[in-house]
C-alpha positions in Angstrom: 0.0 0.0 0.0 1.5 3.5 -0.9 -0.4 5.8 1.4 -2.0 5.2 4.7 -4.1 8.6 4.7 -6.3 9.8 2.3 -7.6 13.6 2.3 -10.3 13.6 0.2 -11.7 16.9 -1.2 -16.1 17.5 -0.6 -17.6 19.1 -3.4 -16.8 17.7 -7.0 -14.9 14.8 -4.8 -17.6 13.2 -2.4 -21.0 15.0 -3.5 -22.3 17.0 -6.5 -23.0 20.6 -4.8 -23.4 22.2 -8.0 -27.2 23.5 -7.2 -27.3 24.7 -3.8 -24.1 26.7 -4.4 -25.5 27.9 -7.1 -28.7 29.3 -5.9 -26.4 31.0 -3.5 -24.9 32.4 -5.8 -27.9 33.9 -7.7 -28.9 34.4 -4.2 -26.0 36.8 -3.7 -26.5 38.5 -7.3 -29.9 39.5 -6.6 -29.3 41.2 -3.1 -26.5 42.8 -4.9 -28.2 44.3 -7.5 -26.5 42.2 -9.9 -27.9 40.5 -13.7 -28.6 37.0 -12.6 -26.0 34.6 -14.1 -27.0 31.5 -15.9 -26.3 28.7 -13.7 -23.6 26.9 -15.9 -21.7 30.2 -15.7 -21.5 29.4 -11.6 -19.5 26.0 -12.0 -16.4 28.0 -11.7 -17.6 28.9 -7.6 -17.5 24.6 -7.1 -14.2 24.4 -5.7 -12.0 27.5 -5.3 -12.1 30.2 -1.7 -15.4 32.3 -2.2 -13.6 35.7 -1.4 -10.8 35.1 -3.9 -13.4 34.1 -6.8 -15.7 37.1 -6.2 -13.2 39.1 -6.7 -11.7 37.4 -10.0 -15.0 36.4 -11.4 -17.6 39.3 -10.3 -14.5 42.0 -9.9 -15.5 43.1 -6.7 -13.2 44.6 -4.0 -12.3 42.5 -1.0 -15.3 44.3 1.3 -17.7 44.4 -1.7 -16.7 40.3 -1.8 -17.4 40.1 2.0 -20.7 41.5 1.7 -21.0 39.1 -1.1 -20.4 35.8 1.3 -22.5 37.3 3.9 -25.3 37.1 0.9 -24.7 33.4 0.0 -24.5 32.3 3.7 -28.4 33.7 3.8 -29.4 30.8 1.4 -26.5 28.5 1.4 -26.4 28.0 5.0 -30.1 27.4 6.1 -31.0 25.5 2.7 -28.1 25.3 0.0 -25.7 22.7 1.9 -28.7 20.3 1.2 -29.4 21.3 -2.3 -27.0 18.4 -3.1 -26.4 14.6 -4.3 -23.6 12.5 -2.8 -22.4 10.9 -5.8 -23.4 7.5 -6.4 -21.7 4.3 -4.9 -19.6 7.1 -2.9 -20.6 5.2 0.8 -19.9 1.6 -0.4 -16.6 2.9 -2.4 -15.8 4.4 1.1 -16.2 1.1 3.4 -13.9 -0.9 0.9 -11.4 1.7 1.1 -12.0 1.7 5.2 -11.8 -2.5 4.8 -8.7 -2.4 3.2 -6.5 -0.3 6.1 -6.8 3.3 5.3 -7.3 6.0 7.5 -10.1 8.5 5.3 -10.4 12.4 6.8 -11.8 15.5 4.9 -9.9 18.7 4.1 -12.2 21.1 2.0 -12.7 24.9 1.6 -15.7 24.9 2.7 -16.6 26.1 6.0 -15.9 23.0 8.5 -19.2 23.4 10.3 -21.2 23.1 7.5 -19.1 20.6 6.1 -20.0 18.4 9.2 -23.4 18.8 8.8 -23.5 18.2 5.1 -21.4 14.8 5.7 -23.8 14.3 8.6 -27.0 14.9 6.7 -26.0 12.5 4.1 -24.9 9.7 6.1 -20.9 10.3 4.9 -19.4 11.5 8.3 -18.9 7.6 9.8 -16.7 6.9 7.4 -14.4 9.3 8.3 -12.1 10.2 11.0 -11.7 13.6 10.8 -12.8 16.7 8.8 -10.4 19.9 8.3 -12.1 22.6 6.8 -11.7 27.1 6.4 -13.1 28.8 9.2 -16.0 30.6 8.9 -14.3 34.2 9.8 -12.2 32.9 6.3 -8.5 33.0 8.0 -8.0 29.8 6.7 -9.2 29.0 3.2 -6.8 28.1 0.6 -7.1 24.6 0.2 -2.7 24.4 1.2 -3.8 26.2 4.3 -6.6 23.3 5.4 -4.1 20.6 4.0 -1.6 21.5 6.3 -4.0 22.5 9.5 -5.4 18.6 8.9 -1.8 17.0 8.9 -0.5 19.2 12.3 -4.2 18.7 13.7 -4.4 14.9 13.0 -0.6 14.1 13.4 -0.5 12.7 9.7 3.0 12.0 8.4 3.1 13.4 4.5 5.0 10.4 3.6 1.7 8.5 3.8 -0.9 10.7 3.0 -2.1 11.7 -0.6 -5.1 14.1 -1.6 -8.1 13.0 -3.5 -10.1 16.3 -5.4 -11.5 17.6 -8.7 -9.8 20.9 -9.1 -6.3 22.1 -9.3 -6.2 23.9 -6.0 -6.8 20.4 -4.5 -3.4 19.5 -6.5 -1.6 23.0 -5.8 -2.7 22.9 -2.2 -1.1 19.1 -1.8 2.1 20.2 -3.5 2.5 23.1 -0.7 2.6 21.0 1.7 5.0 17.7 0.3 1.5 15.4 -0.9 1.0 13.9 -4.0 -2.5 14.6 -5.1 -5.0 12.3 -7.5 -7.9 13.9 -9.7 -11.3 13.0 -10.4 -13.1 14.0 -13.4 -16.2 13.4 -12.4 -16.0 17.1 -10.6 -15.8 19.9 -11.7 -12.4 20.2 -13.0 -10.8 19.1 -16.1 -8.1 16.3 -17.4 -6.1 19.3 -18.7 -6.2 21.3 -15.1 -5.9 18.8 -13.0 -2.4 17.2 -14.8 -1.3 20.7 -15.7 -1.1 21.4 -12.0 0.9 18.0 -11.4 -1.7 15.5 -10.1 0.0 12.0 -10.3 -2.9 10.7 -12.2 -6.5 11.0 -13.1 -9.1 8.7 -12.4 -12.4 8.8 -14.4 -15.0 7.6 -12.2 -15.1 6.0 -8.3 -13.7 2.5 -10.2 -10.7 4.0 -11.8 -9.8 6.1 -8.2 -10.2 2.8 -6.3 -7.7 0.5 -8.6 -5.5 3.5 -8.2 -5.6 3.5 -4.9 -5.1 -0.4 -4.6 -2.1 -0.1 -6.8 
């Protein structure tokens, strides 16, 4: 066995969160004052720190993109972290990976409480040990930030750890902090992204990641 740990990355990795972010995000548009964007236009949100992708994506400044959060917290936090679809097989894929030895924690962007509670409400939190995720005051969102709060929290040696997520700042945030990192593509990010930001490989459904993993 390679790794002992595996980090795996929440939306795009362990559910499909695509429309209660979303309708956040509209959400967030409307109380701004803002043209609506078509959904598909939002996909770009799924992954990245909120803050950071108001600003490159809507060009707002850093308060105008705090006001913004405070927006999509209205809806996302009281109905959009259940406007979403664990993806399927995910809970058995996750017991055979469990049966075979490894140690399974979370690290996402997303605000740890209401990562809990979406694990929880899905019936996903057994199956891990641990979840590391930003704060909700947002001093700690880059995804190389959570990494490396989830290997001094949970006393993980890098050696035997590797990240599991569909975007490259799953990949980016792994290198920062000495981990490989494996892409899905059944996220929200690219072949081309994910390898051009030096994931070791790509897997193309829950199948593919698993023989990897077994390697």
């Amino acid at each position: 066995m390679k790794w002992k740990n595996l980090l795996f990355d929440l939306d795009g990795t362990l559910t499909d969160p695509a429309e209660g972010i979303t309708n956040a995000l509209m959400h967030a548009q409307r109380r701004l004052g803002m043209p609506v964007s078509p959904r598909e236009e939002l996909y770009v949100f799924i992954g990245p720190p909120l803050i950071e992708t108001f600003m490159d994506q809507w060009h707002l400044t850093h308060e105008q993109s705090q006001q913004a959060l405070v927006y999509y917290r209205e809806h996302f936090a009281t109905k959009g972290l259940f406007e979403n679809t664990p993806y399927p097989g995910i809970g058995p894929f996750l017991q055979r990976l469990k049966d075979r030895g490894f140690r399974l924690f979370v690290a996402t962007s997303k605000p740890e409480p209401l990562s809990i509670r979406i694990l929880e409400h899905f019936g996903l939190l057994p199956y891990f040990e641990a979840v590391a995720g930003s704060t909700m005051d947002e001093q700690r969102t880059k995804k190389g930030q959570v990494i490396a709060y989830a290997l001094d929290t949970f006393g993980l040696d890098p050696a035997q750890t590797i990240m599991i997520g569909d975007r490259m700042h799953d990949v980016q945030g792994a290198r920062e902090n000495g981990l490989r990192c494996l892409g899905v593509l059944y996220g929200y990010g690219s072949r081309e992204e994910l390898l051009s930001a030096g994931a070791l490989a790509v897997a193309e459904d829950l199948g593919a990641l698993e023989a990897l993993l077994n390697a």
